[in-house]
N, C-alpha and C positions, 0 to 999 in steps of 0.2 A: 566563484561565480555568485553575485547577488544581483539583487535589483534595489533604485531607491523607494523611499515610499511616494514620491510624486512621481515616480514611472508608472507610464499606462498600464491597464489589465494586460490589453495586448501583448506588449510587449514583454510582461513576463511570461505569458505562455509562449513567449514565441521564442525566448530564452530556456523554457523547459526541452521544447519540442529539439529547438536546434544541439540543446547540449545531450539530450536522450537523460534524464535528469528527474525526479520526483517530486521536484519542492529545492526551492529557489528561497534564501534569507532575504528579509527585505530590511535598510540598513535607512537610518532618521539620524542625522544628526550626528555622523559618525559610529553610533552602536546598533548594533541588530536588534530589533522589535519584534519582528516575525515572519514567520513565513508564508509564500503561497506554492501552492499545488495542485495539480489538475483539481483534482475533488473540489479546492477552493473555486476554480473556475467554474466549473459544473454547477455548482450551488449556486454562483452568484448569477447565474445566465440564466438557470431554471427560477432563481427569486421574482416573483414579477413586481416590477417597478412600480412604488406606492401610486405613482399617478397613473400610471398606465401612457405613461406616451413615451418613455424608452426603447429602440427598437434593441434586436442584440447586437448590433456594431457599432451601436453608440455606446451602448453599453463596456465595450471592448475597447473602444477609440476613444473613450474619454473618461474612464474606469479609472478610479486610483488605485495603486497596489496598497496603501492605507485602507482601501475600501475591501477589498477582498481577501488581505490575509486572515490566515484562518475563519474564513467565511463558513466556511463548513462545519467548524467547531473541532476537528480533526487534529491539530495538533499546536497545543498549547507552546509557548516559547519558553522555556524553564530552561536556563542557562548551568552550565558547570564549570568550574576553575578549572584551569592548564593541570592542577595537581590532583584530580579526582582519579582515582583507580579503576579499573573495571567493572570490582566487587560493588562499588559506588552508582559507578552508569547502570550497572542492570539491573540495581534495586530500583534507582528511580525509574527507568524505562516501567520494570513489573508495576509498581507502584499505582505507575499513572495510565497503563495499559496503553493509553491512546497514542504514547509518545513514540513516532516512527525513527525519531531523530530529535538529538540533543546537540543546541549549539556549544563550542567549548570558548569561555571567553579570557582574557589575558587581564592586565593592567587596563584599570578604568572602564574596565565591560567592555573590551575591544574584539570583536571576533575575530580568534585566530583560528577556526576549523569547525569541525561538524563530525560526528559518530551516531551512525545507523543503526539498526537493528540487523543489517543486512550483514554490516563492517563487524559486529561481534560473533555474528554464526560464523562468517567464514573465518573469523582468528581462530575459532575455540574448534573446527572440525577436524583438524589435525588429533587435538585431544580427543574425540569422539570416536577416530580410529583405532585409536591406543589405550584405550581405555573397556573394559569389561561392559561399561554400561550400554556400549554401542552395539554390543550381539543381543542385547536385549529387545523383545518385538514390542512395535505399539500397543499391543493389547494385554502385555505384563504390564508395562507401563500404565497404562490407562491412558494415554496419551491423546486429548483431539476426540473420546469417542464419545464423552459426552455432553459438546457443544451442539446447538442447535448450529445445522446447516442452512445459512440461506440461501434460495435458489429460488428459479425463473424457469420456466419453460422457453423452450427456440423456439417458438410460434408469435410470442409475445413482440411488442416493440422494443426500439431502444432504448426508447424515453423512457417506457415500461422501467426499463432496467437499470437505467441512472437514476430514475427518480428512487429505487429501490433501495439501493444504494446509499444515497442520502439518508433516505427514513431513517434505515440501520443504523446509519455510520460507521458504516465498514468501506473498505477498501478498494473491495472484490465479492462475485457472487458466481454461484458456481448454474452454468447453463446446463439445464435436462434435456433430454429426448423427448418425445412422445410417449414411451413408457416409464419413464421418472429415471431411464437411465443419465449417467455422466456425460452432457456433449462436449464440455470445455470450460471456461471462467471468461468471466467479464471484470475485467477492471475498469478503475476512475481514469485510470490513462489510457484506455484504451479511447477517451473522448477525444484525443487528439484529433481521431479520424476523419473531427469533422471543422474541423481550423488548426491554427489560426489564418496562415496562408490563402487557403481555397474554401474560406467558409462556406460551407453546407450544413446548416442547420435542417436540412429538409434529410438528411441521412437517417434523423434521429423516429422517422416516419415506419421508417422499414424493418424488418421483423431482423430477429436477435440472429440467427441465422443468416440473413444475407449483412447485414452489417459485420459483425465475426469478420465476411471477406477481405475487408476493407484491412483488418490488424495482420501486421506482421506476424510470420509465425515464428515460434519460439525456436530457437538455432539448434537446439537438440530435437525436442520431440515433434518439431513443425506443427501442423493444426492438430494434430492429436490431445488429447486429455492427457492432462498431468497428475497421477496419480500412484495413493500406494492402497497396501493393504493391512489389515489388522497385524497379519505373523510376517511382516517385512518388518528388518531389526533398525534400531536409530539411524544407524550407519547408512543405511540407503535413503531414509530421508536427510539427512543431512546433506549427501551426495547431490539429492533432487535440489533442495537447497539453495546450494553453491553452485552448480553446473547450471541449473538452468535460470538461476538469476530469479527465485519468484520467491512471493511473499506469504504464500498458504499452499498447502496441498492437501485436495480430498481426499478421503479414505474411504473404499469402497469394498464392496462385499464381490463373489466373484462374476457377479449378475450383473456388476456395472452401478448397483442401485447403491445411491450416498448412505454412508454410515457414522461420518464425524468429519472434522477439517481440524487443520492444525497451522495454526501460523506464524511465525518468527518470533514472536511473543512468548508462545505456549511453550516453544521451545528454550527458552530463555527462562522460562519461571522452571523449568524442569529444571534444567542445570543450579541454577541457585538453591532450589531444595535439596539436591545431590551433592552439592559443596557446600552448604551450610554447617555440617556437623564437622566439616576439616577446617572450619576458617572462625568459626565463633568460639 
């Protein structure tokens, strides 16, 4: 699945939406350049137009995908040969942190495929079953507890919360209660909600809270929080992981109230310090 680089913005997000998909290559001249992404959409719709006479559907309807890959600055195109190894992908993914996905390219920089961050947790959870490291808890580990958590309150908008989003350059933000409890996470894809089809930009008005309504809920744990805790061992995050298809999960204390996040990355820099002294 790609798009060219003279295909509308539209139309790639309309290609994310339809395929259920994260980021779409965008291909010039026979080789892939880069990518777009909700997040890239978001950035480029929340950019305001130097002149100011841009509405957002022209924006959309006559957008190049030139013009908004990696708008966001989210994910660089750094390419790997057919013959790179694993050991290989996850050093560059650690490397470069930001990298959600690495294209793989063939003879003459030709794209022949794509590997995720998503596509390496779920190979290696099998090993994580099997392995001693996986009865170990987050909090032996040190895993996720001492990142700064960022987060939003449900009162807020949603603009509030993309725009939030952006600043960071993160992926996802985790939504509080009123008491600074866990209500849920907010992703860049959850922008779907408001295009491409039935643009509603006026969605982004209403509080974090009723918009949430709008996203699908998750096929395991539905509108609930996804979540673990300090003494749950690897092996149940991993589980969370793959099961339920997500890209960070909060760690919570038993109050509900945030105490670290861990994301597919994190996860990935762990494994590589734990097999580095078997492979070097």
């Amino acid at each position: 699945i790609v798009v060219q680089a003279t295909d509308k913005v539209s139309q790639a997000w309309q290609k994310l939406v339809d395929n259920n998909i994260l980021s779409v290559p965008v291909i010039e001249d026979g080789k892939g350049v880069g990518f777009v992404a909700v997040v890239d959409v978001v950035s480029y719709l929340f950019k305001e137009d130097k002149k100011g006479t841009k509405t957002h559907m022209e924006k959309l309807n006559h957008g190049l995908c030139s013009e908004v890959m990696n708008h966001s600055e989210r994910d660089v195109f750094l390419r790997l040969g057919v013959t790179a190894d694993l050991w290989t992908t996850c050093n560059v993914m650690a490397d470069f942190g930001q990298l959600h996905r690495l294209p793989i390219v063939g003879d003459k920089d030709v794209l022949v495929s794509l590997i995720a961050q998503s596509d390496i947790v779920r190979w290696i959870s099998s090993y994580i079953e099997e392995n001693p490291i996986g009865d170990k808890t987050i909090q032996e580990l040190h895993l996720g507890l001492d990142k700064e958590v960022i987060s939003i309150e449900k009162s807020k908008t949603a603009r509030e919360a993309f725009s939030k989003i952006l600043n960071h350059k993160v992926s996802g933000i985790a939504v509080t209660g009123e008491f600074g409890e866990l209500y849920g996470n907010l992703s860049a894809t959850d922008f779907n909600q408001i295009g491409p089809e039935q643009f509603d930009y006026s969605k982004l008005s209403l509080s974090i809270e009723e918009f949430m309504k709008f996203v699908p809920p998750n096929p395991i744990f539905g509108y609930n929080p996804i979540f673990i805790t300090p003494v749950d061992s690897l092996k149940i995050l991993v589980r969370k992981f793959v099961d339920c298809k997500i890209h960070r999960i909060y760690i919570v204390h038993n109050t509900m109230k945030l105490c670290g996040v861990i994301s597919l990355i994190d996860f990935i820099k762990l494994l590589l310090h734990e097999a580095a002294p078997h492979i070097q």
